[in-house]
LUMVO-92097 format. One record per residue: residue number from 0; residue in three letters; x negated, y, z negated of N, C-alpha, C, O, CB in turn. Coordinates in steps of 0.02 Angstrom, whole numbers. Atoms other than C-alpha are relative to their C-alpha. Glycine has a CB too. Example, Ala and Ser with C-alpha at 12.3 -4.5 7.8 and 13.67 -1.06 7.14 Angstrom:
<nodes>
<i = 0, aa = ALA, npx = -45, npy = -59, npz = 0, capx = -615, capy = -225, capz = -390, cpx = -45, cpy = 60, cpz = 0, opx = -97, opy = 59, opz = -33, cbpx = 50, cbpy = 1, cbpz = -62>
<i = 1, aa = SER, npx = 42, npy = -59, npz = 3, capx = -684, capy = -53, capz = -357, cpx = 39, cpy = 55, cpz = -37, opx = 14, opy = 110, opz = -45, cbpx = -20, cbpy = 23, cbpz = 71>
</nodes>
This chain:
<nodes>
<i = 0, aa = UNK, npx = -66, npy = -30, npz = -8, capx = 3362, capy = -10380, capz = 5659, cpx = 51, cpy = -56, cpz = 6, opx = 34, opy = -109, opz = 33, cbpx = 2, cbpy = 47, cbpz = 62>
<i = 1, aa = UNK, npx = -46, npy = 54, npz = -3, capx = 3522, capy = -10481, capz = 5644, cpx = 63, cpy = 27, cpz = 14, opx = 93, opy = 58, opz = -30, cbpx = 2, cbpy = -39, cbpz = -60>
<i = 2, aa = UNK, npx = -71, npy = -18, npz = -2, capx = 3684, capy = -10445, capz = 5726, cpx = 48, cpy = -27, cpz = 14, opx = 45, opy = -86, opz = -4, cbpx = 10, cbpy = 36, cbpz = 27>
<i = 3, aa = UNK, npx = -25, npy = 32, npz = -38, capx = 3833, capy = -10480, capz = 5818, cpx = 22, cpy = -67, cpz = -23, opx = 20, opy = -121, opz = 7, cbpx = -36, cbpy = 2, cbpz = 45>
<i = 4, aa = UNK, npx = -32, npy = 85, npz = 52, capx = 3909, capy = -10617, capz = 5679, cpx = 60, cpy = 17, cpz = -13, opx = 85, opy = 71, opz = -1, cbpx = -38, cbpy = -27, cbpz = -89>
<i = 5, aa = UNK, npx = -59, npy = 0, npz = 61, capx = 4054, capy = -10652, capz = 5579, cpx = -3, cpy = -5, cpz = -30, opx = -5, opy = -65, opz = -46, cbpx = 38, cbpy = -20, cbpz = -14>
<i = 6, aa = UNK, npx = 20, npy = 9, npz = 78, capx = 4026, capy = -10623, capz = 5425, cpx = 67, cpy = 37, cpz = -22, opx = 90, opy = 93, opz = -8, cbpx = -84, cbpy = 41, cbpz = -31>
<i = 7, aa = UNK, npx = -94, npy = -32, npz = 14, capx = 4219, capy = -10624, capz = 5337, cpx = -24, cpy = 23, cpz = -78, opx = -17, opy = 82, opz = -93, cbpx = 92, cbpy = -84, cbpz = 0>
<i = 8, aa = UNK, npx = 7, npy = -6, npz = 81, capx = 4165, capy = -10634, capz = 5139, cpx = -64, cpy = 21, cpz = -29, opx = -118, opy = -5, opz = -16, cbpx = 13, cbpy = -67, cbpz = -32>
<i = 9, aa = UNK, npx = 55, npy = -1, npz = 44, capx = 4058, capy = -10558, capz = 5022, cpx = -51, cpy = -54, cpz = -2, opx = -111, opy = -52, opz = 10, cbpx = 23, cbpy = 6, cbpz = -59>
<i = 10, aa = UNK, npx = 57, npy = 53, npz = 38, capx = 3992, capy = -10721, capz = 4961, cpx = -42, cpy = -28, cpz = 61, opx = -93, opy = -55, opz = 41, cbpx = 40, cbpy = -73, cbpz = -48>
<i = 11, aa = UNK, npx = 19, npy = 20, npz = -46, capx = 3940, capy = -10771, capz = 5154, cpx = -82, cpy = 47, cpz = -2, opx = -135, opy = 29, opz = 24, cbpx = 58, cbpy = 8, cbpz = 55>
<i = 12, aa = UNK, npx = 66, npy = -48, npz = -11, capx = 3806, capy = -10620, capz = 5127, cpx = -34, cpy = -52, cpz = -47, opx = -83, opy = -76, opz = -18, cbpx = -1, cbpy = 95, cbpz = -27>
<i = 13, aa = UNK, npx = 56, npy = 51, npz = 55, capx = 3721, capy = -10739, capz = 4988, cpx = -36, cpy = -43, cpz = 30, opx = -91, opy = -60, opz = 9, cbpx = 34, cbpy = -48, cbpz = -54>
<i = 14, aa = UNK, npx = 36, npy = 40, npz = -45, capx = 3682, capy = -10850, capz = 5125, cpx = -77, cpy = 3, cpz = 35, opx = -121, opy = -36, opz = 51, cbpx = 40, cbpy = 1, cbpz = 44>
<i = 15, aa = UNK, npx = 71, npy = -48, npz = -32, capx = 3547, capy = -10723, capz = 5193, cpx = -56, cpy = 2, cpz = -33, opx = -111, opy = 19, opz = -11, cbpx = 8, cbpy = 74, cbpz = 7>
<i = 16, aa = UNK, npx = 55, npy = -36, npz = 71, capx = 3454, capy = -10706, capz = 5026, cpx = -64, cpy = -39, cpz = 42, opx = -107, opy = -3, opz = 66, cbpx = 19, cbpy = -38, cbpz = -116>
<i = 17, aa = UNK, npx = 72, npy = 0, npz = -29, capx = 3313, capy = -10824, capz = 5106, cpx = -8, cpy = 34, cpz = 55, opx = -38, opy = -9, opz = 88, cbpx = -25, cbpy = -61, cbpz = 14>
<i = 18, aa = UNK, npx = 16, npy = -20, npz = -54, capx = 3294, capy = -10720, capz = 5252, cpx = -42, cpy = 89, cpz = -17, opx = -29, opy = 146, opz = 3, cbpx = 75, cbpy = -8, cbpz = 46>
<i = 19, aa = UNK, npx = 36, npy = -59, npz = 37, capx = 3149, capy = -10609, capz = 5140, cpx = -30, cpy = 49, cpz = 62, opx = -55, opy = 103, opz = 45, cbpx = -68, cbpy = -34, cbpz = -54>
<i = 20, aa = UNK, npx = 39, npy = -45, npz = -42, capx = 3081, capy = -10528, capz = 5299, cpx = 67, cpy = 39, cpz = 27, opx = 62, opy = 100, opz = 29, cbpx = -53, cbpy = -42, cbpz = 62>
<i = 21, aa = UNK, npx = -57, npy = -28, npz = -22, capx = 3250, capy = -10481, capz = 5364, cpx = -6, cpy = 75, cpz = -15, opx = -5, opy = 87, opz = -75, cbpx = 60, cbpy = -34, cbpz = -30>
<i = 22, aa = UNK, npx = 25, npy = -75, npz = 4, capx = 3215, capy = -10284, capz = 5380, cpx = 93, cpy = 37, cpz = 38, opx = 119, opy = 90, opz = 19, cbpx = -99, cbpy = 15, cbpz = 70>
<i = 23, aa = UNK, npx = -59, npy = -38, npz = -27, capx = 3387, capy = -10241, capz = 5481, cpx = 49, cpy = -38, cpz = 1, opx = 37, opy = -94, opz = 25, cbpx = -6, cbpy = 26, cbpz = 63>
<i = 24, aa = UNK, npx = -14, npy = 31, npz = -21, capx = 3542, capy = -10295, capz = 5471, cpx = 88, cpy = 45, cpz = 12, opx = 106, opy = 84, opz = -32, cbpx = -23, cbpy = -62, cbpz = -34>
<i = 25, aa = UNK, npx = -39, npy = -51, npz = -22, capx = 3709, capy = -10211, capz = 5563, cpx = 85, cpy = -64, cpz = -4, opx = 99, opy = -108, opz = 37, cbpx = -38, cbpy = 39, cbpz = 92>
<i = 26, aa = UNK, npx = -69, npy = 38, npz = 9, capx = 3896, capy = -10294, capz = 5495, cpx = 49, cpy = 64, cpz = 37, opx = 93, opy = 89, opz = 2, cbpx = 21, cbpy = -21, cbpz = -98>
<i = 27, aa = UNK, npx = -44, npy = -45, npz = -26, capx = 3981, capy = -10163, capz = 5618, cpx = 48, cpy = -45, cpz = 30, opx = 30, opy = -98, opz = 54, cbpx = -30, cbpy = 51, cbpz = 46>
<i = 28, aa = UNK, npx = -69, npy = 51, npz = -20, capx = 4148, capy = -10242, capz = 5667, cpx = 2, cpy = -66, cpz = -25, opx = 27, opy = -113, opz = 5, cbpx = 7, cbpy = -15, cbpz = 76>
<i = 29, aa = UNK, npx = -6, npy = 86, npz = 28, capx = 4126, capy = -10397, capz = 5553, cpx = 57, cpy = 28, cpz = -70, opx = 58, opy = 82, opz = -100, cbpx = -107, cbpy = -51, cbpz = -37>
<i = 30, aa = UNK, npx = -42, npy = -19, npz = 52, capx = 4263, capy = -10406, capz = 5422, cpx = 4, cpy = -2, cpz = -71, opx = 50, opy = 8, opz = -111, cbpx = 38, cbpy = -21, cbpz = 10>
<i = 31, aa = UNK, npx = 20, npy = -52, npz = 75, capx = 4168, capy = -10376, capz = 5268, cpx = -9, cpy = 34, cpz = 11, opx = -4, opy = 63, opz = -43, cbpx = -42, cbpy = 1, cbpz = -47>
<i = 32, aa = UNK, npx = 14, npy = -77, npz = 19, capx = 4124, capy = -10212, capz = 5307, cpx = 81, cpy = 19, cpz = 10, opx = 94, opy = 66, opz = 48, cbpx = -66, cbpy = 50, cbpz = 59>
<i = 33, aa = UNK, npx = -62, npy = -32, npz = 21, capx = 4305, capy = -10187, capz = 5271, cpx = -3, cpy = 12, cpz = -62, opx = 9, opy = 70, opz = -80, cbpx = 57, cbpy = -35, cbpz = 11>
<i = 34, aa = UNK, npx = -4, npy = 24, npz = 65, capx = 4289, capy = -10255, capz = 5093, cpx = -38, cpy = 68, cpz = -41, opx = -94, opy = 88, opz = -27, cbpx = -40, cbpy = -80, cbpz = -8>
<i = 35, aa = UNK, npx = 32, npy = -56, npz = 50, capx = 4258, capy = -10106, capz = 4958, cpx = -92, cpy = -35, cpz = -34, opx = -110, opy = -86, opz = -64, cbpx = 73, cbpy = 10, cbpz = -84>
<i = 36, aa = UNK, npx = 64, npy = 12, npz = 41, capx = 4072, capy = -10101, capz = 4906, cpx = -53, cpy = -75, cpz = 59, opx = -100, opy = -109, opz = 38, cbpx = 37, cbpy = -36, cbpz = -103>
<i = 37, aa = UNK, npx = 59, npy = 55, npz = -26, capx = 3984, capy = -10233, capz = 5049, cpx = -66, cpy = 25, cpz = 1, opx = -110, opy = -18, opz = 1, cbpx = 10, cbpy = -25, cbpz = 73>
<i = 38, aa = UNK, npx = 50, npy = -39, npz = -12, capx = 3853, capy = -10116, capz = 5063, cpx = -57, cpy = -29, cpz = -40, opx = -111, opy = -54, opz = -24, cbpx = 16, cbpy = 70, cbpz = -14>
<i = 39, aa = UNK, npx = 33, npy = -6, npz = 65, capx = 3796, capy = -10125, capz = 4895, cpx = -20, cpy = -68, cpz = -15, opx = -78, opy = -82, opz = -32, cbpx = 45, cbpy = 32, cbpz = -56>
<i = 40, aa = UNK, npx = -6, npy = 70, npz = -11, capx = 3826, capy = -10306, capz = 4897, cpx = -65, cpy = -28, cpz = 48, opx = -102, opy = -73, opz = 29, cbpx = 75, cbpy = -13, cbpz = 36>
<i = 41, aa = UNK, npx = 48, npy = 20, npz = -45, capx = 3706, capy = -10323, capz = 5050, cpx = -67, cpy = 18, cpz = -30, opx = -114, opy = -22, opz = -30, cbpx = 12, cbpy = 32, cbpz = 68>
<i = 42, aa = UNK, npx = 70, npy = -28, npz = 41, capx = 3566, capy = -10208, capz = 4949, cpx = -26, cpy = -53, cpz = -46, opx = -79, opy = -83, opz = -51, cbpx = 16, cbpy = 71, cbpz = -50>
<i = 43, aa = UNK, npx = 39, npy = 62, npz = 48, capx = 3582, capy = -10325, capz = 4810, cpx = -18, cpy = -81, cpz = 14, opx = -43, opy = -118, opz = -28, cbpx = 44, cbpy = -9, cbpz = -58>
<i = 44, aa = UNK, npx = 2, npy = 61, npz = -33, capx = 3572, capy = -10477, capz = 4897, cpx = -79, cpy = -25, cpz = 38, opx = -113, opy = -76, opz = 39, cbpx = 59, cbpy = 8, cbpz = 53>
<i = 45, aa = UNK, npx = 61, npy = -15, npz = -30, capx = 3427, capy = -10419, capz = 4992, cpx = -42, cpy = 53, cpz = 3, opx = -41, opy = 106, opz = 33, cbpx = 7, cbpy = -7, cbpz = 45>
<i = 46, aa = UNK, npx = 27, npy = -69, npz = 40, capx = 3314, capy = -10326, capz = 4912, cpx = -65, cpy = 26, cpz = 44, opx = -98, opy = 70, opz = 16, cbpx = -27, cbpy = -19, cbpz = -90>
<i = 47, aa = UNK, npx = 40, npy = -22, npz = -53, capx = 3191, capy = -10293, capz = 5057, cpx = 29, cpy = 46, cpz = 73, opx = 8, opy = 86, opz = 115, cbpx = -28, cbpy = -63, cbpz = 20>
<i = 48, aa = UNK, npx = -60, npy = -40, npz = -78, capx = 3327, capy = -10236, capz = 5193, cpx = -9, cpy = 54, cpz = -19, opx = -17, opy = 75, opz = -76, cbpx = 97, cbpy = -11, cbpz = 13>
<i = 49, aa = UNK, npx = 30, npy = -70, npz = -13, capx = 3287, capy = -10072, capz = 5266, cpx = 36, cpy = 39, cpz = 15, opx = 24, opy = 97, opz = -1, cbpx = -43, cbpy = 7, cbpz = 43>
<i = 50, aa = UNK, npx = -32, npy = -39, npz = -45, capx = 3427, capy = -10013, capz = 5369, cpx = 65, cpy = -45, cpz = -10, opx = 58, opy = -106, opz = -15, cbpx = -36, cbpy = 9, cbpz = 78>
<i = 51, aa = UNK, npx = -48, npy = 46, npz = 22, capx = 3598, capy = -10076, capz = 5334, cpx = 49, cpy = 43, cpz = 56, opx = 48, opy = 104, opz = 45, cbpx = 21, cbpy = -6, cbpz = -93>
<i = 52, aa = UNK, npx = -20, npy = -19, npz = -37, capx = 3715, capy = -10038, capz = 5496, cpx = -22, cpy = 77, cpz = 17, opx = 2, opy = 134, opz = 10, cbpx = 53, cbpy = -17, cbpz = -10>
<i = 53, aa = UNK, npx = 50, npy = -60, npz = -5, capx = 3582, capy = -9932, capz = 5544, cpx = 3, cpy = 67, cpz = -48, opx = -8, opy = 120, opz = -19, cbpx = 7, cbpy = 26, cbpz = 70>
<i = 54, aa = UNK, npx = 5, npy = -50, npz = 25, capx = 3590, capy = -9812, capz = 5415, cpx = -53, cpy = -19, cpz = -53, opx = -44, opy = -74, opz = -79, cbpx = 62, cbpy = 26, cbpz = -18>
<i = 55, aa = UNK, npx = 52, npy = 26, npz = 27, capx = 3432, capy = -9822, capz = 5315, cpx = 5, cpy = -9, cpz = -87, opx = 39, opy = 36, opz = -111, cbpx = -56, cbpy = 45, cbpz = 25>
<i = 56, aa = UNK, npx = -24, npy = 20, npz = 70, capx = 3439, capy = -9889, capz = 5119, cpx = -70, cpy = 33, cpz = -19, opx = -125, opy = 17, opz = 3, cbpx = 21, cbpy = -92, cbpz = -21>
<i = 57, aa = UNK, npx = 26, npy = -68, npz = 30, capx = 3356, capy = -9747, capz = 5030, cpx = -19, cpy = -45, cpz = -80, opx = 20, opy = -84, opz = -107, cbpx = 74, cbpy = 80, cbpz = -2>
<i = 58, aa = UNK, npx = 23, npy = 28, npz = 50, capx = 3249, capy = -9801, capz = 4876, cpx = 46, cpy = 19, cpz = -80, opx = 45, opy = -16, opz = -131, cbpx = -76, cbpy = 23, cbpz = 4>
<i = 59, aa = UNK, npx = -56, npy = -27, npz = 59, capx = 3385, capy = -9694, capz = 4746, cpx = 61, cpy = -49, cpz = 24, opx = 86, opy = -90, opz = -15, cbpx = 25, cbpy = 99, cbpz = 4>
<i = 60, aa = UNK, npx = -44, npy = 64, npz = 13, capx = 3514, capy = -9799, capz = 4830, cpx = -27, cpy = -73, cpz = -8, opx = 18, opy = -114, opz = 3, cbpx = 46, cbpy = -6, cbpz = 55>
<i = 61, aa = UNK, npx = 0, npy = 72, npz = 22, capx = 3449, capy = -9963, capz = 4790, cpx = -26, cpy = -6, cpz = -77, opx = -34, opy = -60, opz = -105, cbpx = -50, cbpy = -44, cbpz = 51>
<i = 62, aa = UNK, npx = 14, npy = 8, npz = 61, capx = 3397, capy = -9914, capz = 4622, cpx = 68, cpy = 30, cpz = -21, opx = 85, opy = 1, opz = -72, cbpx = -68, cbpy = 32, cbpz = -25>
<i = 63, aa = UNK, npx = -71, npy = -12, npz = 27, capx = 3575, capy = -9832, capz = 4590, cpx = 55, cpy = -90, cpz = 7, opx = 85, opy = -115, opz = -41, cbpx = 37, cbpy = 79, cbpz = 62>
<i = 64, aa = UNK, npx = -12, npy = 90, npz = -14, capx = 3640, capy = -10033, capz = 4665, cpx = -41, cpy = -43, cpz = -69, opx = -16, opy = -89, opz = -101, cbpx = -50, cbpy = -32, cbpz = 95>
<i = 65, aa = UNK, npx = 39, npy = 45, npz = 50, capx = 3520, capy = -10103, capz = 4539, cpx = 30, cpy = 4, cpz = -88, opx = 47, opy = -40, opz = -128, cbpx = -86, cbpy = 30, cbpz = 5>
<i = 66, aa = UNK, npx = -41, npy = -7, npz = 67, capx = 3587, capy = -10001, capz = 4379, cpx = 56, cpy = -15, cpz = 15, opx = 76, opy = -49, opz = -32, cbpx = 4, cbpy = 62, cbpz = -34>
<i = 67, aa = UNK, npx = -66, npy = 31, npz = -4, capx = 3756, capy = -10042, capz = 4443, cpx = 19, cpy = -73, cpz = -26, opx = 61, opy = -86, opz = -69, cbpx = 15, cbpy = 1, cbpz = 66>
<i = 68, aa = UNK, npx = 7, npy = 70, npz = 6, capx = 3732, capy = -10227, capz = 4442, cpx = -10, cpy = 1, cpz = -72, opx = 33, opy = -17, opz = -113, cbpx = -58, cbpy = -34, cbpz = 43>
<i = 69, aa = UNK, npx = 13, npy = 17, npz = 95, capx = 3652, capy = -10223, capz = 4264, cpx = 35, cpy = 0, cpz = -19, opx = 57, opy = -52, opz = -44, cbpx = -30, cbpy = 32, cbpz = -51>
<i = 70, aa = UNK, npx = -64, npy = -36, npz = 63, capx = 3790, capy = -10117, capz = 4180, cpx = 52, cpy = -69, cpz = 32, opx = 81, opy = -99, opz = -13, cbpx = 47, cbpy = 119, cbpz = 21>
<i = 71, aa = UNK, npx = -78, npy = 41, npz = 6, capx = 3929, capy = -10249, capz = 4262, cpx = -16, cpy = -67, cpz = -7, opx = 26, opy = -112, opz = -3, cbpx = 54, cbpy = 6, cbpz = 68>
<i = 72, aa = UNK, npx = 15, npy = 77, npz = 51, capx = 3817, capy = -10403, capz = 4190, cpx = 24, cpy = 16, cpz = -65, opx = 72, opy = -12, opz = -91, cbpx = -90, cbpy = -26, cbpz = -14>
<i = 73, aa = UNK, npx = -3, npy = -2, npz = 50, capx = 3794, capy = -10314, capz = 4037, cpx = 85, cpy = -37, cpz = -41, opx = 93, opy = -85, opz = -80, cbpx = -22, cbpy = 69, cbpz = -2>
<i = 74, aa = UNK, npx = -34, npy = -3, npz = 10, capx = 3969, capy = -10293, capz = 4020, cpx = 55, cpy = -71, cpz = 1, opx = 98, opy = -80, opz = -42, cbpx = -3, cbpy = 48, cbpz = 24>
<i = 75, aa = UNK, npx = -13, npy = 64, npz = -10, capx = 4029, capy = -10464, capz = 4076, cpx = -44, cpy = -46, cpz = -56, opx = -18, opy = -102, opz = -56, cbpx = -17, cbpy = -15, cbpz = 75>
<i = 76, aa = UNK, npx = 28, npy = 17, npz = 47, capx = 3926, capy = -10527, capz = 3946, cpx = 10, cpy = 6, cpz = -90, opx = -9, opy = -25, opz = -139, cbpx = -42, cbpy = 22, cbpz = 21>
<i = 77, aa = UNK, npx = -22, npy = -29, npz = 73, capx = 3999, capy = -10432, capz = 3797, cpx = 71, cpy = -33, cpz = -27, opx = 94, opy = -33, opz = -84, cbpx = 10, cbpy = 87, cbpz = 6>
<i = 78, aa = UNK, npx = -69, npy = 44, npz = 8, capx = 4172, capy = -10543, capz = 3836, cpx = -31, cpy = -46, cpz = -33, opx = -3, opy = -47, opz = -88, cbpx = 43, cbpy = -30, cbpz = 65>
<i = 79, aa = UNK, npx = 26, npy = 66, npz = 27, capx = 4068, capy = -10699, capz = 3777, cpx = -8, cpy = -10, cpz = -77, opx = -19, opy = -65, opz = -104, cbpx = -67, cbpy = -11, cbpz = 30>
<i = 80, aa = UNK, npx = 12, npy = 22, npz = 65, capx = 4054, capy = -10676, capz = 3605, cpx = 44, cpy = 2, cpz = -38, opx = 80, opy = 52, opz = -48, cbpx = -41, cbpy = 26, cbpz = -28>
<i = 81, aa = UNK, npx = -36, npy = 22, npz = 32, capx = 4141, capy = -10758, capz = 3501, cpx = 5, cpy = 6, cpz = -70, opx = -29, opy = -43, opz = -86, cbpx = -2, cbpy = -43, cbpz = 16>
<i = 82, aa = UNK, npx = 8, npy = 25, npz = 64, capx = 4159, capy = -10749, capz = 3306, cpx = 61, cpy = -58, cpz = -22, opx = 120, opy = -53, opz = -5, cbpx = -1, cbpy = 66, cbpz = -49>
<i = 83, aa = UNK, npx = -18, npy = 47, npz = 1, capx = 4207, capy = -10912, capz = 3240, cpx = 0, cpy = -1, cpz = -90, opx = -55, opy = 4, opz = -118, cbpx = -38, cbpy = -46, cbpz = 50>
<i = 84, aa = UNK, npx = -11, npy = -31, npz = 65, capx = 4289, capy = -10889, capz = 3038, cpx = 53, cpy = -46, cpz = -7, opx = 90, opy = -74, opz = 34, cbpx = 15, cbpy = 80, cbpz = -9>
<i = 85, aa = UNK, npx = -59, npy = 50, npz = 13, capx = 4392, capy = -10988, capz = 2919, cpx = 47, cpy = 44, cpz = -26, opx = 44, opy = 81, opz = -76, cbpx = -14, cbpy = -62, cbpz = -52>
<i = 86, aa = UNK, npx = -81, npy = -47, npz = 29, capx = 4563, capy = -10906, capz = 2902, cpx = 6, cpy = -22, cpz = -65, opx = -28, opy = -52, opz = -106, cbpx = 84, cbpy = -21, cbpz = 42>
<i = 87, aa = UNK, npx = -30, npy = -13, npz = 75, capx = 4665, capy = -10886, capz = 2766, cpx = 16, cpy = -79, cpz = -37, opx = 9, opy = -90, opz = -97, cbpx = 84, cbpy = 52, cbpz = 7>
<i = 88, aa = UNK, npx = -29, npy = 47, npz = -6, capx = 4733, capy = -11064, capz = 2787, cpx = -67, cpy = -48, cpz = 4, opx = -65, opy = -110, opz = 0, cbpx = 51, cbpy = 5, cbpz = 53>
<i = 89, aa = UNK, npx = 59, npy = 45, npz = 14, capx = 4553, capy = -11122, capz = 2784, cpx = -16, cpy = -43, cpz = 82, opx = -64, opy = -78, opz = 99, cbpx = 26, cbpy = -62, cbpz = -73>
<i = 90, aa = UNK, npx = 16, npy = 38, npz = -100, capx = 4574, capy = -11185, capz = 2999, cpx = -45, cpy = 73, cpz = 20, opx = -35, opy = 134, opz = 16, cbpx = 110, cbpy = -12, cbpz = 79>
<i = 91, aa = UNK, npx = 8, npy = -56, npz = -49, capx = 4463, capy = -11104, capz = 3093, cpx = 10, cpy = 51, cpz = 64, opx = 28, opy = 33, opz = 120, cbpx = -22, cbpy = -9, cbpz = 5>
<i = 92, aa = UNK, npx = -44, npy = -49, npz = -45, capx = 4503, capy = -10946, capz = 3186, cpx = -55, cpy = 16, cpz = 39, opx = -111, opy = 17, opz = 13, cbpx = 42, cbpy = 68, cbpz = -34>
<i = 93, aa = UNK, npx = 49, npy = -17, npz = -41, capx = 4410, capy = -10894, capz = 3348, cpx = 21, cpy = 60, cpz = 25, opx = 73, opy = 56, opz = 57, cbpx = -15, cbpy = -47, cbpz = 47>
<i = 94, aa = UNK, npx = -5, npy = -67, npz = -9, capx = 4403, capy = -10696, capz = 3378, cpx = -44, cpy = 25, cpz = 61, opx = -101, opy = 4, opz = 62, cbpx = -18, cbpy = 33, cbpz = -63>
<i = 95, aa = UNK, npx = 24, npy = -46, npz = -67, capx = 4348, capy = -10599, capz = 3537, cpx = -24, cpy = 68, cpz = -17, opx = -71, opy = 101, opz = 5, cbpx = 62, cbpy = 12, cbpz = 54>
<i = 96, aa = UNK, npx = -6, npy = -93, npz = 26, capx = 4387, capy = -10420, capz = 3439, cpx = 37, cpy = 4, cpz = 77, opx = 20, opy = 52, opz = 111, cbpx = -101, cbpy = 68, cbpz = -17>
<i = 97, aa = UNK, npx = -41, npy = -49, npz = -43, capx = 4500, capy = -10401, capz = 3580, cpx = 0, cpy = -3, cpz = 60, opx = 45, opy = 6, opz = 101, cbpx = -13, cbpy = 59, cbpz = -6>
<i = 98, aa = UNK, npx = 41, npy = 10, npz = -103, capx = 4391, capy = -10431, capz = 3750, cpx = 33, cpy = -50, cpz = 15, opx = 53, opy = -91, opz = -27, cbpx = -99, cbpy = -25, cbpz = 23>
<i = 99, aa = UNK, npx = -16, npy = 48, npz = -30, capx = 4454, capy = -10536, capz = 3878, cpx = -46, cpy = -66, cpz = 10, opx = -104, opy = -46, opz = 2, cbpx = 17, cbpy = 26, cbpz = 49>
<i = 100, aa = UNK, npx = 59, npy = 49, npz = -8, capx = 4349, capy = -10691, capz = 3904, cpx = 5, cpy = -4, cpz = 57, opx = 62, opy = 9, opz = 75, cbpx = -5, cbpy = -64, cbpz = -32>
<i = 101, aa = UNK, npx = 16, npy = 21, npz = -57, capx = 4295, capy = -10732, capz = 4067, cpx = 34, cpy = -93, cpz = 27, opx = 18, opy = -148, opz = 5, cbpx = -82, cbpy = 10, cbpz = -7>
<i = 102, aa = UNK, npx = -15, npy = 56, npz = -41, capx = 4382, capy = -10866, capz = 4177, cpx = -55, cpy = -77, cpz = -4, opx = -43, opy = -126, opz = 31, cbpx = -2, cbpy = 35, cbpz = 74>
</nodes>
């Protein structure tokens, strides 16, 4: 069980990932469980956690967390491609079709 922290940011939960036995862990009054979606965040992070501010992580929610994650790789992934073509002018032109590219 692990409580009674400060845990401000999402990315601070990444910290936990080695802590594979970690079975409970309760962010009640820490100021990510403000942040939209820590929950889900904590599921995926730690894929053994049992009880997430004591409410128990149900095998449909961590497989609904799991397709989530995929679909917003997939999708982050579909910005990356590039076609790379010689214009009209014979310079090459680099095309997205439209997607944003990633930072």
């Amino acid at each position: 069980f692990l409580g009674m922290n400060r845990v401000a940011a999402l990315e601070d939960l990444e910290k936990l990932q080695d802590l594979r036995s970690l079975a409970q862990l309760s962010l009640v009054n820490n100021p990510v469980a403000r942040k939209p979606l820590y929950r889900s965040q904590v599921v995926r992070v730690l894929p053994n956690i049992k009880h997430v501010d004591g409410r128990e992580v149900t095998e449909e929610e961590r497989r609904r967390i799991n397709d989530q994650a995929q679909g917003a790789e997939q999708k982050a992934n579909m910005g990356q491609y590039v076609l790379m073509d010689q214009g009209l002018s014979g310079i090459p032109v680099a095309t997205n079709f439209g997607l944003q590219l990633p930072q």
